[in-house]
C-alpha positions in Angstrom: 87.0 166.9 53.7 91.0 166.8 53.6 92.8 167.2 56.7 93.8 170.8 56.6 97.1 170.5 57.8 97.7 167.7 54.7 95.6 170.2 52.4 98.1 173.1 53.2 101.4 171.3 53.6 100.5 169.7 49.5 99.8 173.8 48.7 103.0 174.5 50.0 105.0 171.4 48.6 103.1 172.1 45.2 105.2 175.9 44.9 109.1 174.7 45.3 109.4 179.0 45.5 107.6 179.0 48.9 103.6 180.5 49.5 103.5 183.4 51.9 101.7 182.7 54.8 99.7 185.9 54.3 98.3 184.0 51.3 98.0 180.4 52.2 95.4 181.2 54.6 93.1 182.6 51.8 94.0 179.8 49.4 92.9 177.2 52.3 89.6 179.4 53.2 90.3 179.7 56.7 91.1 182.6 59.4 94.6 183.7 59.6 94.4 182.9 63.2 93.9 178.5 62.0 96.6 179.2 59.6 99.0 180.2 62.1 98.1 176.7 64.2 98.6 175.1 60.5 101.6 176.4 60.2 103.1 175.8 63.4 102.1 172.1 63.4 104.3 172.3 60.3 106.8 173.8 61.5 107.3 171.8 64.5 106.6 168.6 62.7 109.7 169.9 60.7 108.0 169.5 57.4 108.3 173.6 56.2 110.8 176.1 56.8 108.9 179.4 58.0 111.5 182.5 57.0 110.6 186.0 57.5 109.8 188.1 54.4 108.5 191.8 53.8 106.2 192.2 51.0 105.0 196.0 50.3 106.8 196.8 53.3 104.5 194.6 55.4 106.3 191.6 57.4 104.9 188.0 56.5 106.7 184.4 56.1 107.7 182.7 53.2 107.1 179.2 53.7 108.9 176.3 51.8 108.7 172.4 52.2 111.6 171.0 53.3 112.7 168.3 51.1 112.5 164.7 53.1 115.0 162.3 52.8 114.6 159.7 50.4 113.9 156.4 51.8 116.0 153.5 50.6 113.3 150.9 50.3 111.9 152.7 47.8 114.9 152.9 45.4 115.0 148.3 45.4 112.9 145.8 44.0 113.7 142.8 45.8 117.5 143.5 45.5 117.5 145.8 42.2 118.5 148.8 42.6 116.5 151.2 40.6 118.2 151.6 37.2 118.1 155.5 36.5 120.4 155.6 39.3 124.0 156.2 37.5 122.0 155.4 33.9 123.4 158.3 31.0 120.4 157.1 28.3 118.3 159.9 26.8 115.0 158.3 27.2 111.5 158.9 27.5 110.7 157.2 31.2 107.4 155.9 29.5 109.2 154.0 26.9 112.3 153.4 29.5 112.8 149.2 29.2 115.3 149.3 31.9 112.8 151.3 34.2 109.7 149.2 33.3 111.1 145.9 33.3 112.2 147.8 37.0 108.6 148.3 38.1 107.6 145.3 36.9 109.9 143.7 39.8 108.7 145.8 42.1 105.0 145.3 41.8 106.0 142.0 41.6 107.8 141.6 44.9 104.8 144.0 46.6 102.6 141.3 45.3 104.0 138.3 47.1 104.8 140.1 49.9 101.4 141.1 50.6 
């Protein structure tokens, strides 16, 4: 079984418009009272924003991920820079040479470094 805090925070990433608390709990099939301990781990983990929100005249939260810095690393293989970075082509990314013959490196360079 999933880690509920990881099942919930992935619900809440999944909707970029936020899931009201008053829901996530019944989407997660838990009490509202572990989805408040949920959400605070969340929150003070500083993964969601928790904002206040009436719906039908009843006060809930709206809660949105908060979007995580990107990690450098991740945009280099070896010393290549990824190449959508700056790149103006129309391309499909499956059929993207630039980008595969990108990933290529990069499983490449995981490989030896492993």
């Amino acid at each position: 079984m999933d880690d509920p805090v990881d099942e919930a925070l992935k619900l809440i990433q999944s909707k970029p418009e936020g899931v009201l608390q008053s829901e996530l709990w019944k989407e997660l099939g838990v009490d509202s009272r572990k989805c408040s301990r949920i959400v605070k781990k969340l929150e003070e983990g500083e993964l969601i924003d928790r904002i206040e929100f009436k719906k039908d005249g009843i006060k809930t939260y709206l809660l949105r991920a908060r979007q995580m810095p990107v990690n450098p690393s991740d945009l280099l293989a070896g010393d290549e820079l990824i190449p959508c970075i700056g790149c103006e082509l129309e391309c499909v990314v499956e059929e993207c040479h630039p980008l595969m013959d990108w990933m290529y490196q990069l499983a490449i360079v995981q490989t030896t470094e492993e």
